[in-house]
N, CA, C and O of each residue as an XYZ file, in Angstrom:
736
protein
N      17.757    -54.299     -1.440
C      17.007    -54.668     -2.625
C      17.384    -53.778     -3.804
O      17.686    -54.126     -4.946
N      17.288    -52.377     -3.207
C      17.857    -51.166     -4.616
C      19.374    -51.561     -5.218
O      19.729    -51.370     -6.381
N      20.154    -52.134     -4.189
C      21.240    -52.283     -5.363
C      21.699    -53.292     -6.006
O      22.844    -53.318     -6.457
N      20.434    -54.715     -6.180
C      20.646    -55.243     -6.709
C      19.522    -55.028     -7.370
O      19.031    -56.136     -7.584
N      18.655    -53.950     -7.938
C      17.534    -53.507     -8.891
C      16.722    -53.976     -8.707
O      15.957    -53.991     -9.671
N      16.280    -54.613     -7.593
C      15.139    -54.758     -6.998
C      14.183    -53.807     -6.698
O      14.716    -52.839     -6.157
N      12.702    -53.659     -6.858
C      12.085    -52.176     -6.568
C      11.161    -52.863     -5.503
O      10.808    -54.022     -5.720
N      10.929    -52.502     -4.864
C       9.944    -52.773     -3.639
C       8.467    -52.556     -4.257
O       8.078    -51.467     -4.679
N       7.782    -53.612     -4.255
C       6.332    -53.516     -4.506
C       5.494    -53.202     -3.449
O       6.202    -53.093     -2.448
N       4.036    -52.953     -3.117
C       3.352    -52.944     -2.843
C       3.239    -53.388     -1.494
O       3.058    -52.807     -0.424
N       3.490    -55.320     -2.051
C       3.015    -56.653     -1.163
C       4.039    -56.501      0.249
O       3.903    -56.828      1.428
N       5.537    -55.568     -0.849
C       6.769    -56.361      0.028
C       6.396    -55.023      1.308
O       6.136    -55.303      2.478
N       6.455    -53.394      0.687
C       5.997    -52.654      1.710
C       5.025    -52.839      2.795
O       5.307    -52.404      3.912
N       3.659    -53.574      2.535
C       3.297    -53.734      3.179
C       3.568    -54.818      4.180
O       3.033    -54.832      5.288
N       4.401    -55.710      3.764
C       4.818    -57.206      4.526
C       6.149    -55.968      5.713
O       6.432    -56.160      6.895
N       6.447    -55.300      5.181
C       7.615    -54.008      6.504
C       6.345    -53.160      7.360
O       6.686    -52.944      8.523
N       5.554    -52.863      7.165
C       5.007    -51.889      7.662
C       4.115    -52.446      8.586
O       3.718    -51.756      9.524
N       3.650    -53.915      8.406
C       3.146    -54.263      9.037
C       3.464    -55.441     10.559
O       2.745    -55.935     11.427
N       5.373    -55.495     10.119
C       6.224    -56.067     11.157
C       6.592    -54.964     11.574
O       6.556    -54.968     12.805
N       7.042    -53.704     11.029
C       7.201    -52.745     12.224
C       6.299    -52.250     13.009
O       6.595    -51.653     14.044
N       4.554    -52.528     12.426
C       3.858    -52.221     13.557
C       3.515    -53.465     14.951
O       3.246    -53.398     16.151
N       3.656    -54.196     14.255
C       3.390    -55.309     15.272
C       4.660    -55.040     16.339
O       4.419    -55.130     17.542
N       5.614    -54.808     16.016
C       6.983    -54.568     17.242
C       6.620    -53.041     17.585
O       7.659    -52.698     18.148
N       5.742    -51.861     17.590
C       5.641    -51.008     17.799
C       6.144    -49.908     17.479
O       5.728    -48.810     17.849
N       7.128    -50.128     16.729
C       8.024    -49.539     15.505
C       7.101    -47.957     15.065
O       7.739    -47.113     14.436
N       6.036    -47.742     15.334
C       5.075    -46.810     14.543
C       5.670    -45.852     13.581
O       5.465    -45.959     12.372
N       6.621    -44.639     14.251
C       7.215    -43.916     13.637
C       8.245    -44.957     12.319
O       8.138    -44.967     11.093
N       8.648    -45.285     12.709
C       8.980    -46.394     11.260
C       8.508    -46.861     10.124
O       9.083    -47.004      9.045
N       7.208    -47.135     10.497
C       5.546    -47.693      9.909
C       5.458    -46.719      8.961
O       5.648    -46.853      7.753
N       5.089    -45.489      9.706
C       4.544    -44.448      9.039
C       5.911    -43.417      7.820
O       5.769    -43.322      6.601
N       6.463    -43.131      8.197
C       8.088    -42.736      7.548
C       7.868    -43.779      6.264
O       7.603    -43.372      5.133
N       7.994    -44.962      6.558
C       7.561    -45.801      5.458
C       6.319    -45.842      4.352
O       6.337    -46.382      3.246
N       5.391    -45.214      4.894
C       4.006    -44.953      4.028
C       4.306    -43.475      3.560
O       3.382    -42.854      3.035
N       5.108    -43.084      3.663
C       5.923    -41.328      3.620
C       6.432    -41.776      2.057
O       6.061    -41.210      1.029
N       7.241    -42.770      2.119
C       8.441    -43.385      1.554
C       7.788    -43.710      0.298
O       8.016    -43.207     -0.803
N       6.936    -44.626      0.602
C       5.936    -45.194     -0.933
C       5.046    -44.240     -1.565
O       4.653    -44.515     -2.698
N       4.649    -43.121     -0.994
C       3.926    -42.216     -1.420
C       4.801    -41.511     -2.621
O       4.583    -41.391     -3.827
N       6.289    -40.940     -1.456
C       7.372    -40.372     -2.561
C       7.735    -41.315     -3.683
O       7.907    -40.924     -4.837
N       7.832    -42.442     -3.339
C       8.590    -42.986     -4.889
C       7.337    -43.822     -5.454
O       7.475    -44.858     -6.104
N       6.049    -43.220     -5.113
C       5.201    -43.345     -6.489
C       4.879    -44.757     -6.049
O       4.678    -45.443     -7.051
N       4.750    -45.466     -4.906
C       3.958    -47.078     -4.720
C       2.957    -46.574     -4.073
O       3.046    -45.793     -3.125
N       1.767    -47.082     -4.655
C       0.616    -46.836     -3.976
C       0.532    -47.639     -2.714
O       1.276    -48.616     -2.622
N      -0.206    -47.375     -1.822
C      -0.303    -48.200     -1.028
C      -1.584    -48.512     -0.709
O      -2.312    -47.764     -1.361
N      -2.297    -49.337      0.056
C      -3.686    -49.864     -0.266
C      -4.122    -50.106      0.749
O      -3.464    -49.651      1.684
N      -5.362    -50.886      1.114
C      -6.012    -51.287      2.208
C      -5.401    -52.008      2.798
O      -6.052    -52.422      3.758
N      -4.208    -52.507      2.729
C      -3.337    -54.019      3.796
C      -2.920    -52.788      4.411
O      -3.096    -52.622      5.618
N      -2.355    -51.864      3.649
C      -1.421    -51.007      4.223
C      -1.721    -50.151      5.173
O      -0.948    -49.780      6.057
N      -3.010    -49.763      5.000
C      -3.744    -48.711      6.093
C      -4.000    -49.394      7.459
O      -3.823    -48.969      8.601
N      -4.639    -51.007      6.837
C      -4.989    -51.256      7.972
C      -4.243    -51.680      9.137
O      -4.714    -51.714     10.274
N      -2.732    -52.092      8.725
C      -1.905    -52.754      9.424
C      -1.291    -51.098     10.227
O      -0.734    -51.057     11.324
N      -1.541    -50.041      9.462
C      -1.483    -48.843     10.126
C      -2.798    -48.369     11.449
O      -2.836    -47.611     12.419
N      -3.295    -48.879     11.087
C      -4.950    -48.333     11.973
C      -4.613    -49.548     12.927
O      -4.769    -49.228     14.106
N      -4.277    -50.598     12.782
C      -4.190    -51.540     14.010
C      -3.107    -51.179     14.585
O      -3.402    -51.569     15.715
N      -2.019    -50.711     14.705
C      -0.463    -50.854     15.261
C      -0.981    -49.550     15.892
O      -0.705    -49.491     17.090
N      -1.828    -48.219     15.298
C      -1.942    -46.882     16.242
C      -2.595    -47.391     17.344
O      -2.257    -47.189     18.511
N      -3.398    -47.957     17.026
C      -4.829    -48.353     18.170
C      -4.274    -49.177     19.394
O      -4.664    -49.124     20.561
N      -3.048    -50.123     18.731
C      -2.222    -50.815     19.729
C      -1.454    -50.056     20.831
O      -1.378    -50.389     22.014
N      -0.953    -49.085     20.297
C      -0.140    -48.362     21.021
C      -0.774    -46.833     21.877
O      -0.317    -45.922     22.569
N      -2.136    -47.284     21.287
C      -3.249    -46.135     22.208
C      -2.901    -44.991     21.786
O      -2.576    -44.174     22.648
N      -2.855    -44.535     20.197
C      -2.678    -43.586     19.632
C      -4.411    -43.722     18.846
O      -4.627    -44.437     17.868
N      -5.288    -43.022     19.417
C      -6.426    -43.274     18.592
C      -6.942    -42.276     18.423
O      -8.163    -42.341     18.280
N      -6.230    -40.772     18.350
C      -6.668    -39.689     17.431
C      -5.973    -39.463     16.098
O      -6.421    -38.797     15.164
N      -4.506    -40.286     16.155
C      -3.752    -40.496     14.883
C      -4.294    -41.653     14.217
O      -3.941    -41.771     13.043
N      -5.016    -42.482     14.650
C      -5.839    -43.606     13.955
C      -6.974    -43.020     13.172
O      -7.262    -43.371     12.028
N      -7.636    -42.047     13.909
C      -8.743    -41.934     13.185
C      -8.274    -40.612     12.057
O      -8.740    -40.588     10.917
N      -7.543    -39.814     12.434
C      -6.954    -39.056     10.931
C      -6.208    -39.993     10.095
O      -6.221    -39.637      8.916
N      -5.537    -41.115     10.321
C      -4.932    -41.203      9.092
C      -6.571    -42.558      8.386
O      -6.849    -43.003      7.273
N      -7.065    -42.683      9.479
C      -8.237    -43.334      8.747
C      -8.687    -42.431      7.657
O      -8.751    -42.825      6.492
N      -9.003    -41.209      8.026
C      -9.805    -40.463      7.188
C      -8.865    -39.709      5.976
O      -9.306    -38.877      5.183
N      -7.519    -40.188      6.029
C      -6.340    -39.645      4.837
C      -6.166    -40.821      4.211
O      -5.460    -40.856      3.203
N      -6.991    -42.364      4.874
C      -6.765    -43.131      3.842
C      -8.347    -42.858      2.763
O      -8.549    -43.171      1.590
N      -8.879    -42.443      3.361
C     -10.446    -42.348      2.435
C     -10.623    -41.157      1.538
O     -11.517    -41.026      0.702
N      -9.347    -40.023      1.902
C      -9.248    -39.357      1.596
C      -8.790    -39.596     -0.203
O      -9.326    -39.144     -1.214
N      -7.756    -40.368     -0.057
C      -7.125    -41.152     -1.135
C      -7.455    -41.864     -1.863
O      -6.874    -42.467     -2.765
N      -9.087    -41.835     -1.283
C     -10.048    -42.745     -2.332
C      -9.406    -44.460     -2.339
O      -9.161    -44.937     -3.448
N      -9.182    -45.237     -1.221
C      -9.279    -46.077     -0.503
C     -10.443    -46.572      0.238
O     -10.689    -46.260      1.403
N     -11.186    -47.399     -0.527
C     -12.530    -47.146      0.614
C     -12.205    -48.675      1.974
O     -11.547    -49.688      1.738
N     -12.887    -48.343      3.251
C     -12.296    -49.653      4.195
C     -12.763    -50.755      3.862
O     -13.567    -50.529      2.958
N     -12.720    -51.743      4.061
C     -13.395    -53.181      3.944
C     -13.103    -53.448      5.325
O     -12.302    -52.997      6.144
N     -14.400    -54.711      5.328
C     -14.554    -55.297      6.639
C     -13.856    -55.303      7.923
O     -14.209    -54.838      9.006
N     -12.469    -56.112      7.477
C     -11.243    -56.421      8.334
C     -11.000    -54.713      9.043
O     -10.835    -54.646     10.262
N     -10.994    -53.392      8.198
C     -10.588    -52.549      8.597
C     -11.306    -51.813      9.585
O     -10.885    -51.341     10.641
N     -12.799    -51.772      8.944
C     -14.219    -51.575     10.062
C     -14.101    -52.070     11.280
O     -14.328    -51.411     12.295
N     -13.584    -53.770     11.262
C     -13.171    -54.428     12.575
C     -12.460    -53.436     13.200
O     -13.034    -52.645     13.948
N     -11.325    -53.381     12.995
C      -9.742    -52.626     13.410
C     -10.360    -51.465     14.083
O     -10.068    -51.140     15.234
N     -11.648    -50.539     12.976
C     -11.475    -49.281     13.648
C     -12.459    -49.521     14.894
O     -12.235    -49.067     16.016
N     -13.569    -50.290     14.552
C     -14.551    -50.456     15.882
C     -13.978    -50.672     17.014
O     -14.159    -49.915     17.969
N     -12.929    -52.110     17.095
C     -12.792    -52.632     18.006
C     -11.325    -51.438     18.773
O     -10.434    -51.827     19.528
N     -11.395    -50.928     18.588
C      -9.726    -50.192     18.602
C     -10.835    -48.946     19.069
O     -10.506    -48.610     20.206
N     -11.744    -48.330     18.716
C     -12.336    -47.582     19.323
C     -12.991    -47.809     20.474
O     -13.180    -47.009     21.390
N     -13.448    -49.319     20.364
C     -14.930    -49.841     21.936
C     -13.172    -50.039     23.276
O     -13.235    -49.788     24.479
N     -12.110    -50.435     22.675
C     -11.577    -50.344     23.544
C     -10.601    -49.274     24.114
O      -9.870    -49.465     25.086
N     -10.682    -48.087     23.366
C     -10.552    -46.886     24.168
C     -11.642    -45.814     24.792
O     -11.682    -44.585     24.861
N     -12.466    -46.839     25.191
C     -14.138    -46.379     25.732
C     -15.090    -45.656     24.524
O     -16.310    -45.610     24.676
N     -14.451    -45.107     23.334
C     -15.521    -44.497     22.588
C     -16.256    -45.349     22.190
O     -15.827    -46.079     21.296
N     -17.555    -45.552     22.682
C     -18.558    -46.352     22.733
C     -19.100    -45.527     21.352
O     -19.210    -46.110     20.273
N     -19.320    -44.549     21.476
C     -20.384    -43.481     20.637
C     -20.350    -43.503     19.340
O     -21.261    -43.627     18.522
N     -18.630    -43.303     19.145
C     -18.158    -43.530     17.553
C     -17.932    -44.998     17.661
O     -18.553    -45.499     16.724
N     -17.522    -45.643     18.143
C     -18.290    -47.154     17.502
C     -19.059    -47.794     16.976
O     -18.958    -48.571     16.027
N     -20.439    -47.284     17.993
C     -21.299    -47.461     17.515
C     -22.133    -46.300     16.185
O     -23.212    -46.642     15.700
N     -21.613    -45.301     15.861
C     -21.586    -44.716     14.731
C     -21.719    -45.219     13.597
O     -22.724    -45.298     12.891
N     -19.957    -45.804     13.308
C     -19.813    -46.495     12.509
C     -20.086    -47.515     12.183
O     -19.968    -47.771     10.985
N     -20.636    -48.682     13.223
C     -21.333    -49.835     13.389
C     -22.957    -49.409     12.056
O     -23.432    -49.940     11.052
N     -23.232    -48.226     12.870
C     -24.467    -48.000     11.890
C     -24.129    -47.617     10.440
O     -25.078    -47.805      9.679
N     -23.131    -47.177      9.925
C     -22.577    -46.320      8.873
C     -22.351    -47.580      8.301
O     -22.359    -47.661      7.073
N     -22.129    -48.679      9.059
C     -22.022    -49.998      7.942
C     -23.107    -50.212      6.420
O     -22.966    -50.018      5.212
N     -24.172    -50.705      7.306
C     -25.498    -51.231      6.380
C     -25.953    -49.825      5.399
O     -26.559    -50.112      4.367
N     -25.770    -48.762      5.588
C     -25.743    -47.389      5.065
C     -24.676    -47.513      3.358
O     -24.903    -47.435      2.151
N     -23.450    -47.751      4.296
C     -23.307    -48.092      3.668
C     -22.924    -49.366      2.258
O     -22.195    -49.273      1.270
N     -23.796    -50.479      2.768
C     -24.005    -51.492      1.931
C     -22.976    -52.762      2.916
O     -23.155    -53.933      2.579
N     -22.537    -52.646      3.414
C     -21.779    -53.645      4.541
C     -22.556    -54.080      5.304
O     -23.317    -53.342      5.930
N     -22.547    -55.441      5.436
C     -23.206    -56.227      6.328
C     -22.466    -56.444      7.560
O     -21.257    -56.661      7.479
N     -22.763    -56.428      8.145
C     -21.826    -56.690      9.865
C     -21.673    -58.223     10.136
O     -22.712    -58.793      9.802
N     -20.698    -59.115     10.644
C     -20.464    -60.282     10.284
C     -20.199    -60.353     12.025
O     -20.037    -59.486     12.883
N     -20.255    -62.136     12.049
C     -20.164    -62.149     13.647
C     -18.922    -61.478     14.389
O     -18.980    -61.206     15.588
N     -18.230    -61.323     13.909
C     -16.821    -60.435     14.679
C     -17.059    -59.203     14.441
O     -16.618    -58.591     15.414
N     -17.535    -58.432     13.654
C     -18.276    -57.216     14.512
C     -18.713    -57.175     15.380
O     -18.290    -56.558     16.358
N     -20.082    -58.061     15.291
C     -20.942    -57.903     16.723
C     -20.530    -58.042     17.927
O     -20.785    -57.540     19.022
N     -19.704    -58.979     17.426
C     -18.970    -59.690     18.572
C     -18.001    -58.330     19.525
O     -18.129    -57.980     20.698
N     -17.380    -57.995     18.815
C     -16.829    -56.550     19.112
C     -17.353    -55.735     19.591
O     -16.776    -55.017     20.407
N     -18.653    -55.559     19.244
C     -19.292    -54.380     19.536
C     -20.190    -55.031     21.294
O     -20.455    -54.248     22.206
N     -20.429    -56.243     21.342
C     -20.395    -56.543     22.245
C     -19.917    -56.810     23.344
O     -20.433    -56.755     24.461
N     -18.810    -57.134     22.992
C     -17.613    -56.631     24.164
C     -17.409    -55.495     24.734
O     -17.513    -55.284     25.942
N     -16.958    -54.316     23.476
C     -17.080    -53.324     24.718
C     -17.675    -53.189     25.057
O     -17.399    -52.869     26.213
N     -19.703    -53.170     24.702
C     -20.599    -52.804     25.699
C     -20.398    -53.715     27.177
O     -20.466    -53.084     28.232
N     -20.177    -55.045     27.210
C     -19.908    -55.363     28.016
C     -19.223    -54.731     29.125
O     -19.663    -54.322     30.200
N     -17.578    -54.740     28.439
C     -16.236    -54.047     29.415
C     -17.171    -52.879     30.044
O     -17.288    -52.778     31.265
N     -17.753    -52.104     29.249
C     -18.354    -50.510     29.862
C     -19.455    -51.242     30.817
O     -20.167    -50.348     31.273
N     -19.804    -52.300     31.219
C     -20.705    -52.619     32.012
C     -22.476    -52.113     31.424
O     -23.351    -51.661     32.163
N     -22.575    -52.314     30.220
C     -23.744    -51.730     29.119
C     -24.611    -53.028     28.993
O     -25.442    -52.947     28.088
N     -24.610    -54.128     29.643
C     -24.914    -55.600     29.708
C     -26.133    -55.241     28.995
O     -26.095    -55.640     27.831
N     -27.549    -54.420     29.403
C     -28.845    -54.396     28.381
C     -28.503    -54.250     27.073
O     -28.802    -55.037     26.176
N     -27.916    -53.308     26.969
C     -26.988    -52.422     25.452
C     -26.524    -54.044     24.558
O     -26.879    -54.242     23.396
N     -26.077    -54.594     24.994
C     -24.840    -55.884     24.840
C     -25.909    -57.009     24.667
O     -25.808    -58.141     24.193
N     -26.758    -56.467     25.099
C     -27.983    -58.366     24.566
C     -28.773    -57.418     23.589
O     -29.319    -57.917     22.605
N     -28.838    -56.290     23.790
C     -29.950    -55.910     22.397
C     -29.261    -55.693     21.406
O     -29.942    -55.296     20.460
N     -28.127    -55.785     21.185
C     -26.890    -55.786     20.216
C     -27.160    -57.189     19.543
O     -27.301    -57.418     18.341
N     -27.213    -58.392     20.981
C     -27.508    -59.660     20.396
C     -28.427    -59.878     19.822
O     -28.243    -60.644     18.876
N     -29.760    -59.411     20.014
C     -30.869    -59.566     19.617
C     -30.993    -59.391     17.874
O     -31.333    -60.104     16.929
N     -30.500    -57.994     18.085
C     -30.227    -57.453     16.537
C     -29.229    -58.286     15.788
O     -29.358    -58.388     14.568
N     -28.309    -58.852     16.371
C     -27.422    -59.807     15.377
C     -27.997    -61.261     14.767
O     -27.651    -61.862     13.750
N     -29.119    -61.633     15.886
C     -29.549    -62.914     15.125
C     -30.967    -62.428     14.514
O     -31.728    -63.208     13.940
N     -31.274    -60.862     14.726
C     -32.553    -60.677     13.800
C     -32.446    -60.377     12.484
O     -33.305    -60.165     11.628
N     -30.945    -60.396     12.441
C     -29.990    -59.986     10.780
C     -29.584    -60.832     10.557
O     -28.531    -60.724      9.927
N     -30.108    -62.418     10.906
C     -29.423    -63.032     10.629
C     -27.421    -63.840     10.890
O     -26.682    -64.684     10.382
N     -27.429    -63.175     11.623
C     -25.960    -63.620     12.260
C     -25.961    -64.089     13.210
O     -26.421    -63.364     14.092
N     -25.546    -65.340     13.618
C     -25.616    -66.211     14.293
C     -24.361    -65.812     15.414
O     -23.177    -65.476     15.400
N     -25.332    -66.055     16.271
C     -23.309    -65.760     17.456
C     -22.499    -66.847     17.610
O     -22.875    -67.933     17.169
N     -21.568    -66.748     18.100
C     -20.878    -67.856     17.786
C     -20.073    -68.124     19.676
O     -20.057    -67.226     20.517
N     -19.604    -69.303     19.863
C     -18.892    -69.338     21.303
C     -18.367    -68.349     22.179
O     -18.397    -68.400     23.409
N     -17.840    -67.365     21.412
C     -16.992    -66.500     21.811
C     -17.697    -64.970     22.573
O     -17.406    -64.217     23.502
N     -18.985    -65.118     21.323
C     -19.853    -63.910     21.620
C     -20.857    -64.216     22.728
O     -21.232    -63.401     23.570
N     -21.280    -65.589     22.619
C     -22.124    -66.123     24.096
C     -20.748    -65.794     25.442
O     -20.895    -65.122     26.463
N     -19.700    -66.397     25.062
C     -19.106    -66.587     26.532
C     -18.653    -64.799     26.826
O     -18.179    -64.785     27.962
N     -18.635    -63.813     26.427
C     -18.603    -62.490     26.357
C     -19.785    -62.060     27.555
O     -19.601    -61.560     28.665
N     -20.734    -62.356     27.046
C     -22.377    -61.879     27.405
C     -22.249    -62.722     29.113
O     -22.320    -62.191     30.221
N     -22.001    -64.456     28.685
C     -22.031    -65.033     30.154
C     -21.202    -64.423     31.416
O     -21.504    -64.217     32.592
N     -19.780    -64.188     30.487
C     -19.206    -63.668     31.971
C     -19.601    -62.244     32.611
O     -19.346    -61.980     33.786
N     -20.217    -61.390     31.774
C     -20.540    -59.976     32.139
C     -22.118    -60.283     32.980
O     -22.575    -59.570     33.874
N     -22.749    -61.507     32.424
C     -23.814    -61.775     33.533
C     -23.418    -62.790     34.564
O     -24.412    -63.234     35.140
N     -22.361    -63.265     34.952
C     -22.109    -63.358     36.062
C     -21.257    -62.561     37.105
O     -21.087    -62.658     38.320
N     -20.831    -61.796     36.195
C     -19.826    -60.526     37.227
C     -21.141    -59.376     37.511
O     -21.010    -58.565     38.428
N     -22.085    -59.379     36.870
C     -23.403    -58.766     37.655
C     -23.948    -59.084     38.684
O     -24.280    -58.239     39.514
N     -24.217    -60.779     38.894
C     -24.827    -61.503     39.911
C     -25.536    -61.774     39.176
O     -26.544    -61.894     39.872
N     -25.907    -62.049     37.919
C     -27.471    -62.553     37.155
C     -26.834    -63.879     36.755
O     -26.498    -64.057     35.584
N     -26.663    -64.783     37.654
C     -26.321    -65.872     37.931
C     -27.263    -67.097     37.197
O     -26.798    -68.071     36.605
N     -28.739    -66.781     37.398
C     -29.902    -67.456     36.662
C     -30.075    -67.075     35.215
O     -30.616    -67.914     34.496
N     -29.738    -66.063     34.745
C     -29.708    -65.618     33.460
C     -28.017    -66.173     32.881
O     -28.201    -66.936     31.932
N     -26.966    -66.058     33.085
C     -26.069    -66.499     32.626
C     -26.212    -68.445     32.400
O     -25.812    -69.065     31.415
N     -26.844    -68.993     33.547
C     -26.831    -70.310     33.190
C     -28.281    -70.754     31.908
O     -28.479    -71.774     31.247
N     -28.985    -69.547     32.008
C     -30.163    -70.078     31.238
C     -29.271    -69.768     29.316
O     -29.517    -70.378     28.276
N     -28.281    -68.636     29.550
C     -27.228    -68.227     28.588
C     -26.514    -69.874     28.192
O     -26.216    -70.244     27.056
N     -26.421    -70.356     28.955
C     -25.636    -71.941     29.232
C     -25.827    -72.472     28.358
O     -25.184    -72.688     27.331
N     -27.415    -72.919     28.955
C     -28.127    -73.957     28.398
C     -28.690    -73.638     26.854
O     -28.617    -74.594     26.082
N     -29.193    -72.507     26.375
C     -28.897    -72.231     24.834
C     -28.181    -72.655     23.978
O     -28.506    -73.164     22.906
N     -26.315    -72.319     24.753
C     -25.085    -72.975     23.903
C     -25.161    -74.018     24.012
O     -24.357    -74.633     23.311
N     -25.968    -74.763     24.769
C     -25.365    -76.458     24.840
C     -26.149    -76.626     23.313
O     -25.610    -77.055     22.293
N     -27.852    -76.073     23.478
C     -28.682    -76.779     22.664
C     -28.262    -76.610     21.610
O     -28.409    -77.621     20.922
N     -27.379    -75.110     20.660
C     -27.202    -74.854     19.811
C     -26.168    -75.919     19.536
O     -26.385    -76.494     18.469
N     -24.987    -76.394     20.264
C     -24.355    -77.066     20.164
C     -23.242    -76.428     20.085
O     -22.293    -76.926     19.480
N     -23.165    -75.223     20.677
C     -21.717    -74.399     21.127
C     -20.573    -74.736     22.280
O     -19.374    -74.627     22.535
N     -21.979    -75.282     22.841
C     -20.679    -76.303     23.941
C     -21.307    -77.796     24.373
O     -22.502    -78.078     24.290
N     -20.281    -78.669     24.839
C     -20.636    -80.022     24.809
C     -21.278    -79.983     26.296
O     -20.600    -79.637     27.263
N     -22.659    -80.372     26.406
C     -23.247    -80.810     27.828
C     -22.154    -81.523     28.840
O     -22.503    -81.898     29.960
């Protein structure tokens, strides 16, 4: 691109940083956010986050959560999509604790939690076998108003049938039918 005076924007860095993380590329990723810093391109929330997802992928999640906090540092604040990234990237390297931290640090700070949070946050309680934890999660999502959606019922059903609460997962059933989450 440089030698035909092309300058690399923003969009295009982040459209590299975020195919070298998806191929696992990391050290590449990052060298690259090195790169835009030196020649003066800012880089932004696509950019962090496609960084915070590719660490978390590769089960780097103490370099996730520092460069989380060097993107806030930079006066970058996260949005939603990124909250996702860090929750779910945390519930699935068991930190239940700081998940749910930040889960609370949402509404604090003025973020509403949307069904793929919860949804997230319900899962791992699930995976950790937290099944009470994981319906009072639900409880709280439709007492805020957020509706669960297929994905977050069938989460909850299979963790109450890998319990044996066999009568509670089908009474789970019959809810989705009525809501109309699944066809009778």
């Amino acid at each position: 691109m440089r030698r035909k005076n092309l300058v690399p924007n923003t969009v295009t860095y982040n459209t590299l940083v975020d195919g070298l993380g998806k191929s696992r590329r990391i050290l590449c990723a990052l060298e690259l956010l090195e790169k835009m810093h030196d020649q003066g391109q800012p880089a932004d929330i696509v950019t962090y986050s496609s960084l915070l997802d590719a660490l978390f992928n590769i089960k780097q999640h103490d370099k996730a959560l520092m460069l989380f906090n060097q993107m806030k540092e930079c006066g970058i604040e996260p949005n939603m999509y990124t909250y996702n990234i860090l929750i779910d990237g945390l519930c699935k390297s068991g930190r239940l604790k700081n998940a749910k931290e930040i889960f609370q640090d949402l509404s604090i700070k003025g973020y509403r939690p949307d069904v793929r949070t919860y949804t997230i946050m319900i899962k791992g309680l699930c995976k950790q076998g937290l099944l009470p934890e994981a319906l009072a999660f639900l409880s709280k999502m439709e007492d805020n108003g957020c509706l669960p959606n297929a994905v977050t019922y069938e989460i909850i059903v299979c963790a109450m049938f890998e319990r044996g609460e066999n009568d509670n997962a089908e009474k789970l059933l019959h809810e989705m039918i009525s809501r109309g989450l699944l066809q009778g």
